[in-house]
N, C-alpha and C positions, 0 to 999 in steps of 0.2 A: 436973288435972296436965298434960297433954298440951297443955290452950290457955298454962299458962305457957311450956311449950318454945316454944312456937310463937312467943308473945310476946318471949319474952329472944331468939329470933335475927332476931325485924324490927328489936329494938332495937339486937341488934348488928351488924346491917346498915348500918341508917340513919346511925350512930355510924362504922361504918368508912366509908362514905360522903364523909359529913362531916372527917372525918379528909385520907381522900384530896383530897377538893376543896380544902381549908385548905393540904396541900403542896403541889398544883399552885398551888393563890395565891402561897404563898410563893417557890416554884422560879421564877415568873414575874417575880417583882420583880426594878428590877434593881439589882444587889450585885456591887461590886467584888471578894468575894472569895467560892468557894462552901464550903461547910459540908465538913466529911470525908465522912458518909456521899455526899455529890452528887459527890464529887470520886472518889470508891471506885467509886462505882456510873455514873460516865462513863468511868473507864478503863475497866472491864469491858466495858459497852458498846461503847466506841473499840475493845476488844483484838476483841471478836465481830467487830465490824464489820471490822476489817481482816485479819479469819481468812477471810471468807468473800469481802470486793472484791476481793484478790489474786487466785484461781482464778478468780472469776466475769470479772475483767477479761482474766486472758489469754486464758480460752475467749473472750471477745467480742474481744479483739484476734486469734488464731485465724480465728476466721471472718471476719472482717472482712478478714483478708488472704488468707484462698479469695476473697474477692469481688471483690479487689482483683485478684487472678490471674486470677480466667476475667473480666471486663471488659478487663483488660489484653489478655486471649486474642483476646475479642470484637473490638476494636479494632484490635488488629493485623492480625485476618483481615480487615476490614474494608477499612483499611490497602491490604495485599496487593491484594484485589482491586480496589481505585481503582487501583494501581501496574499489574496488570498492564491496566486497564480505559485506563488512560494510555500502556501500552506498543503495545495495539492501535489507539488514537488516532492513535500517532506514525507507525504502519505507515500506516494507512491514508491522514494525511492526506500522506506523502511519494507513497505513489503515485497520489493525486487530484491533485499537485501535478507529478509527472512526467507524469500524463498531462494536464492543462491545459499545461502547456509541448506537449507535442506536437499540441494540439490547436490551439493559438495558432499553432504552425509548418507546421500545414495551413490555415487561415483565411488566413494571410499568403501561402502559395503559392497560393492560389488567386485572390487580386491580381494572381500573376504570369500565371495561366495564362488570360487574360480571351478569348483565343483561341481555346480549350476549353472543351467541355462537359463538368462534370466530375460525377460523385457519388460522395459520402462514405461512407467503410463500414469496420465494424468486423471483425477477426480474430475467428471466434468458435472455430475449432479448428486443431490440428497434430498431424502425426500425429510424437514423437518419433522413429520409425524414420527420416523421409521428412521431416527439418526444414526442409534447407536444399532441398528439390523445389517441397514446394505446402503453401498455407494456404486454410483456406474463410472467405470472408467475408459476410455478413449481406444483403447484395443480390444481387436475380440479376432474372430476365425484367420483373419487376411493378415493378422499379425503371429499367427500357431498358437493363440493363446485356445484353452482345453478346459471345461470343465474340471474340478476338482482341483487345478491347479495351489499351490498356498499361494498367497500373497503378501506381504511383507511392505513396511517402511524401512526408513533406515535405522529405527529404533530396534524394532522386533516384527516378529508374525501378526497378524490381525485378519487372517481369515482365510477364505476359499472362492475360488473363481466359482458361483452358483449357473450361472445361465451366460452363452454366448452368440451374441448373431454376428454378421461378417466386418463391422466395423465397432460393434463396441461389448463391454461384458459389465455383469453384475457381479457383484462380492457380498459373499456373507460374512457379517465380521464374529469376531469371536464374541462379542455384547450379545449376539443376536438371540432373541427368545428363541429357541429352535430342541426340542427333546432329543432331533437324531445328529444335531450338531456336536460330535462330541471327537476328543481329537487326544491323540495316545500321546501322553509326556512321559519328561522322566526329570531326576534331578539326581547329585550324589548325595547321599547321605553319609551316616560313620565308617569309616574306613573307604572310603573312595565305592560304598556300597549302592545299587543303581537302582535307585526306588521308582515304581511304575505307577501311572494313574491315565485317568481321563478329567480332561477339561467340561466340565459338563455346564455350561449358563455360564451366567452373570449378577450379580450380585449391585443393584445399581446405588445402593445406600450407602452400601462398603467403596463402591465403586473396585469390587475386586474381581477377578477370573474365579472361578469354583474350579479344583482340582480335586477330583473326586477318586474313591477305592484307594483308600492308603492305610495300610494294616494299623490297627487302631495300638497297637505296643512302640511303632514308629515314631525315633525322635527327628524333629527336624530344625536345622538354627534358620533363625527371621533372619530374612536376608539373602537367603538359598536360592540360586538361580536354578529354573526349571525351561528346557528346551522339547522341543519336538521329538518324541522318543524314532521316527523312523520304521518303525515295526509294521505299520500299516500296508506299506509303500506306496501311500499315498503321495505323501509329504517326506520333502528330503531329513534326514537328522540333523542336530543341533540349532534348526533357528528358536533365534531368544523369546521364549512367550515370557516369563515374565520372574517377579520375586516374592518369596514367602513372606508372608506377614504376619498370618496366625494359623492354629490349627482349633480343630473343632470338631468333637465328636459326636458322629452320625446318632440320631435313633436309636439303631439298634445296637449303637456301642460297638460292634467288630469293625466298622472301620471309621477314616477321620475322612475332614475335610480340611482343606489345606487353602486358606484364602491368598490371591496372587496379585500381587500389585502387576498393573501389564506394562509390558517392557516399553511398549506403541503407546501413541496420544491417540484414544479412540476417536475425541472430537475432535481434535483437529488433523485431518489426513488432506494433504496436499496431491501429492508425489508418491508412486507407489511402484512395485518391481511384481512382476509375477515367475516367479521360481519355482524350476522343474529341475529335479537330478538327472542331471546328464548320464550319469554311471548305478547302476546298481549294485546292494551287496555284493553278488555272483560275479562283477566284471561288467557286465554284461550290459548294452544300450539300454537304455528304459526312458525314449522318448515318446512313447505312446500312451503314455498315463496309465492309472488302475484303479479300479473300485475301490468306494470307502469300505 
């Protein structure tokens, strides 16, 4: 009894098998129109299937727009930092580009100054309290730079080599508060006539040079370029300190003062040359400097 059971379910196994295989033949052919039970049991399907794509598709539209947001995030930060990576570009390369301009306008003055021994040297400190006094610049003994040396930009004069040790030197500028700081000019006046003074201070309201002892009958036009008179021999002749702007008579009325726009940007000194004449009046070497 038990091997019949056994037998009637391989038979209706095989039989529902068969069965099935025969729909699938059938369901595969192809027919312009489908039967009810194929058309009953495809909507059911279709209605499953579109119970469960709805939710599944906006959870996947959902995250897909997290993704789209932090990429977006990525990017932009990204963004940002090229912008600000562009904005530090722009800084820097304006002032690689202010300083190749001042450094072309030292290179060019020193064509002019072929009568001079000159060497080049960079500002490397200021002290904010003491701006318009002294700057330390990157050369000193190892380079023959010498007390009392002038120093210069590519504008004009702006002072004197004050103190030097083996690598680097202080400068007094012409601003500088100093009584004994005082520095022999000249300028031409009428008839190609050679008018003498001293630079004596600074004037920081005028933001002018003091050009002091100028005969008080002395005319002089604004505008008038006054250089390093030379007489010292200190300092070589002709560097540009600066231009008349007004005059102004002293106290005691016998003589004027003559206000001097300066030829140099006190504030801003970069780039500097420190110049010695090579040649003196006489011919003569005058590499060893000289008392003021």
């Amino acid at each position: 009894m038990p091997q019949f059971f056994l037998n009637k379910r391989l038979i209706i196994l095989l039989i529902s098998i068969i069965l099935l295989v025969a729909l699938i033949g059938y369901s595969l052919r192809e027919r312009g129109h489908l039967s009810k039970p194929e058309q009953f049991l495809n909507d059911v399907v279709g209605f499953g299937q579109t119970i469960i794509a709805v939710p599944a598709n906006s959870v996947k539209d959902f995250f897909e727009s997290i993704s789209d947001i932090q990429n977006t995030y990525t990017e932009n930060k990204k963004l940002k930092a090229r912008l600000d990576q562009l904005s530090q570009l722009s800084s820097e390369v304006s002032v690689l580009k202010d300083d190749n301009e001042k450094l072309r306008k030292i290179l060019g003055k020193k064509d002019d100054l072929s009568a001079y021994t000159t060497t080049q040297a960079t500002v490397i400190a200021r002290n904010p309290d003491q701006w318009y006094e002294h700057i330390k610049i990157n050369k000193g003994k190892t380079s023959g730079i010498k007390e009392n040396m002038a120093v210069i930009t590519s504008e004009g004069f702006i002072g004197k080599v004050k103190s030097v040790s083996a690598l680097y030197s202080t400068v007094e500028l012409l601003s500088a508060v100093n009584p004994k700081n005082r520095i022999s000019a000249k300028l031409l006046g009428n008839k190609n006539k050679s008018i003498y003074g001293t630079i004596e201070g600074y004037d920081e309201t005028e933001r002018a040079l003091l050009l002091k002892g100028i005969p008080y009958d002395l005319k002089m036009k604004k505008g008038a370029s006054v250089y390093t008179s030379g007489l010292a021999d200190i300092f070589p002749e002709g560097l540009p300190i600066g231009t008349v702007e007004k005059l102004v008579p002293d106290e005691n009325g016998l003589t004027q003062t003559a206000y001097l726009k300066p030829s140099a940007d006190f504030y801003d000194i970069q780039h500097v040359m420190v110049v010695k004449s090579s040649v003196n009046k006489d011919g003569l070497s005058d590499l060893n400097g000289g008392g003021q």
